[in-house]
N, C-alpha and C positions, 0 to 999 in steps of 0.2 A: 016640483018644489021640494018633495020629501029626500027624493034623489039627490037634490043641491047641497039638502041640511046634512044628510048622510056621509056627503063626501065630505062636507067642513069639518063635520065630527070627526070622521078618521085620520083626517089630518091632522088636527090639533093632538088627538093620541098619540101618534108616530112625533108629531115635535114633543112631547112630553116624555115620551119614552127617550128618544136618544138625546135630551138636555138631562134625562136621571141618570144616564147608565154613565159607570164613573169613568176617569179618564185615566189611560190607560200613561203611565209616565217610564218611559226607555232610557235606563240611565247612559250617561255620557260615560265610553267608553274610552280611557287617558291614551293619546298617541305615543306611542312608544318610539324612540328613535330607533333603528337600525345600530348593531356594533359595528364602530368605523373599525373598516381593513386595518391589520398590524403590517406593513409591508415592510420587511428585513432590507437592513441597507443591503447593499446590491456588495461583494467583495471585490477590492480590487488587488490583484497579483501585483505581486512586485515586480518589478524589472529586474533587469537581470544584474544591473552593477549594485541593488539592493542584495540580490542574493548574493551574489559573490561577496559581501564586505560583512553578511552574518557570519558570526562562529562558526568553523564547521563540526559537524558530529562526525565523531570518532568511528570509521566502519571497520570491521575485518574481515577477513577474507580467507578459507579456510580450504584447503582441496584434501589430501590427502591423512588420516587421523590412525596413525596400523605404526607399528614397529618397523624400523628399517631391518634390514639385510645388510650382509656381508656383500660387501664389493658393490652398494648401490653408490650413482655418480651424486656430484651437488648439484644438480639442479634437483633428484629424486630427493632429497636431504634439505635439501630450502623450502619444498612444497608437500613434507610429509612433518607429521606435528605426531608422536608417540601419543595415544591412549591416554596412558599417565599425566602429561602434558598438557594433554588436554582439562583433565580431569583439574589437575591445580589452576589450569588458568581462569576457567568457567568462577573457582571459589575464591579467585583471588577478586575477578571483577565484581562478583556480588559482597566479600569483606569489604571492598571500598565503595561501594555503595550505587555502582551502576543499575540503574535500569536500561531493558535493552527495548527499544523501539521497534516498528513496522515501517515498510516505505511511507503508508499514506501519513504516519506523522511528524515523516522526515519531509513530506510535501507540504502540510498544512503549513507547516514552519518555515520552511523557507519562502515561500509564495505570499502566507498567510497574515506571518509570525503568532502563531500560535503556538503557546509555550510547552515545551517539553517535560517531559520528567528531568528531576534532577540525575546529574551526573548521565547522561544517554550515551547509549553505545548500541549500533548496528554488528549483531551477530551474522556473515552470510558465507556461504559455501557455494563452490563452483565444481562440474561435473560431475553430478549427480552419483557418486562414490555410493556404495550402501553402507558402509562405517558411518557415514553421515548422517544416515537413518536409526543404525540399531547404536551408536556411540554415543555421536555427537547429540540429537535430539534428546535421547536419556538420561545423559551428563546436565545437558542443558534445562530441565525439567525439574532438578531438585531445587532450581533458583529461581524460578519462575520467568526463565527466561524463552523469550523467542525467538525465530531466527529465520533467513530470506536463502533458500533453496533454488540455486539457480541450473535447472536441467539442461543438456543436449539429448534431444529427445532420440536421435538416432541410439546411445545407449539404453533405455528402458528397457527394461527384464531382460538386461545381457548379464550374464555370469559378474561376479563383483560390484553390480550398479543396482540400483534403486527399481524395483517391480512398479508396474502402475497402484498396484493399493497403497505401497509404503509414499508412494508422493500424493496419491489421496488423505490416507492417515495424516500425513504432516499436517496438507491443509485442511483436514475437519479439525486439529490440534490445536489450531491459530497460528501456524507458522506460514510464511506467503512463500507461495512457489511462482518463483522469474523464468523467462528463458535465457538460455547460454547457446542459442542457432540449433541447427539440427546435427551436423558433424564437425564443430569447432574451427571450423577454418574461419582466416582472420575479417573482420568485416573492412578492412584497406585493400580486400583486391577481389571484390564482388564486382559484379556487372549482369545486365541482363535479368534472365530470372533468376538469378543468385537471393536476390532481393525474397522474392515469393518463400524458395525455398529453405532459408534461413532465417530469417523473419516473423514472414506471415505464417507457413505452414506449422513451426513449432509454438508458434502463442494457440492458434486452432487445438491442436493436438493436447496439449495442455491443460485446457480451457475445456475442453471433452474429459476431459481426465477426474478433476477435480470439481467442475460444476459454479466456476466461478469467472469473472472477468483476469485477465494475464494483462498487468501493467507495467511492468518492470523486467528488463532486460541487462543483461551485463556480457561485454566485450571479451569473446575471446582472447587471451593474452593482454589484455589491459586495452588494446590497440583499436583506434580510431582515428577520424580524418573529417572535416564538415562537409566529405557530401556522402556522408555514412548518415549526417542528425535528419536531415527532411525525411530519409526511409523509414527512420525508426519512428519519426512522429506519424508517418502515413501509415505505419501499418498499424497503428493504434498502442504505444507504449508513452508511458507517462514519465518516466525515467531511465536513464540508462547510468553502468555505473562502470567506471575507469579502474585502473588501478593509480598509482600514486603521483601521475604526472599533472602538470599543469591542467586546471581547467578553461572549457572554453569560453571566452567572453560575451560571445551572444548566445549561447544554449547552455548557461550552466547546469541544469536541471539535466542534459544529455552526456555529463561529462563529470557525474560523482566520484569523489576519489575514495579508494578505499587502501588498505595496504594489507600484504600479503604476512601473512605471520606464519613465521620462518622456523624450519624444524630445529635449525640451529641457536632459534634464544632461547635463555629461561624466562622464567618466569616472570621474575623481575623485568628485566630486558623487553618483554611484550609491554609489562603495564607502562614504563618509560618511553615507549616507542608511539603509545597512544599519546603521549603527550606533548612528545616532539614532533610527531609526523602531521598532526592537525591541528594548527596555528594558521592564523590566516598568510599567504603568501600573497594574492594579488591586490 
């Protein structure tokens, strides 16, 4: 019997004890929602009769930048531009107010239309000259201009041309270096591994050089053909660029026009020539 009462007793303690002890209250913690994903519309390129019917921007096209000689023919004389020449022309395009562009936002614009600076104008140079290097980039630098370096890699540290630093230099500078093939032969009469060798193997070369992607390409002698554009898109070039003839209807993007400036204008005569030569035609 005492056993009986003992145990009722401890019972009743242990219910007295855990109806005192207080009650422990967990507050409600607010659900938060998740930040909904920002997902960027998606861009879409233009087609290509979009591109062809933008404005075009003004390119030039520069080889040669040194003093003629006695007895040199006209064609050395159409594609040499004096020092001097050079020098008023760079000041004429920055007194009128051009800014000068890179490929990729001669792309965003045409594909994208993503707006440019005003007044743009593509500065570019074709065989890898070293005047190009210690002149033209120099001249080009008190205006805050840039400019598109199109190599033939078969020249690199040959006597007169461009060493592999000074085509580095350009592009740590922010000037973009293109290819122009490996030994300039025309891209209308490739076949075989012509393709590899002018192509692919100087965008590689390039691309080791500088430490960066090679998107842009330009045609020896201005010259092309549409079954020159599927090569150039496989080997990985984003642009290629012509000289002043018609472009093409289904690959504009492969068929930039640009115009050669000519040892024989002045100065005048360039800035007029950008004006006349890049109106829309098609």
């Amino acid at each position: 019997m005492k056993n009986i009462l003992y145990s009722v007793f401890v019972g009743l303690l242990l219910l007295v004890g855990c109806q005192s002890e207080p009650r422990k209250i967990v507050p409600e913690v607010p659900l938060v929602a998740a930040p909904a994903k920002i997902i960027a519309p998606k861009k879409v390129a233009a087609n290509a009769a979009t591109i062809l019917s933008k404005k075009e921007v003004p390119i030039l096209c520069y080889h040669n930048i040194k003093e003629l000689k006695a007895g040199d023919g006209e064609m050395t004389k159409t594609y040499t531009v004096s020092p001097a020449n050079f020098a008023q022309q760079m000041k004429a395009l920055s007194d009128a107010g051009y800014h000068s562009i890179l490929p990729k936002q001669l792309n965003d614009y045409l594909l994208y239309d993503v707006p440019l600076p005003s007044n743009p104008v593509m500065i570019t140079f074709d065989d890898t000259r070293e005047e190009q290097f210690s002149i033209g980039a120099t001249e080009m630098k008190k205006y805050g201009f840039k400019g598109v370096f199109f190599i033939m890699t078969v020249s690199i540290n040959r006597p007169g041309y461009m060493s592999r630093e000074q085509i580095k230099t350009l592009s740590d500078d922010g000037h973009v270096v293109g290819a122009h093939t490996w030994d300039h032969h025309m891209v209308t009469k490739y076949s075989g591994d012509d393709w590899n060798t002018q192509l692919v193997k100087p965008k590689a070369k390039l691309e080791e050089i500088i430490g960066k992607p090679v998107t842009d390409f330009a045609y020896p002698f201005g010259l092309w053909n549409t079954a020159a554009i599927p090569e150039i898109k496989k080997s990985g070039y984003e642009m290629a660029y012509i000289l002043a003839t018609k472009r093409d209807a289904v690959d504009p993007l492969y068929t930039i026009r640009r115009i050669i400036v000519s040892g024989t204008w002045s100065t005048e005569g360039m800035m007029k020539s950008i004006n006349s030569s890049f109106t829309k035609t098609e």
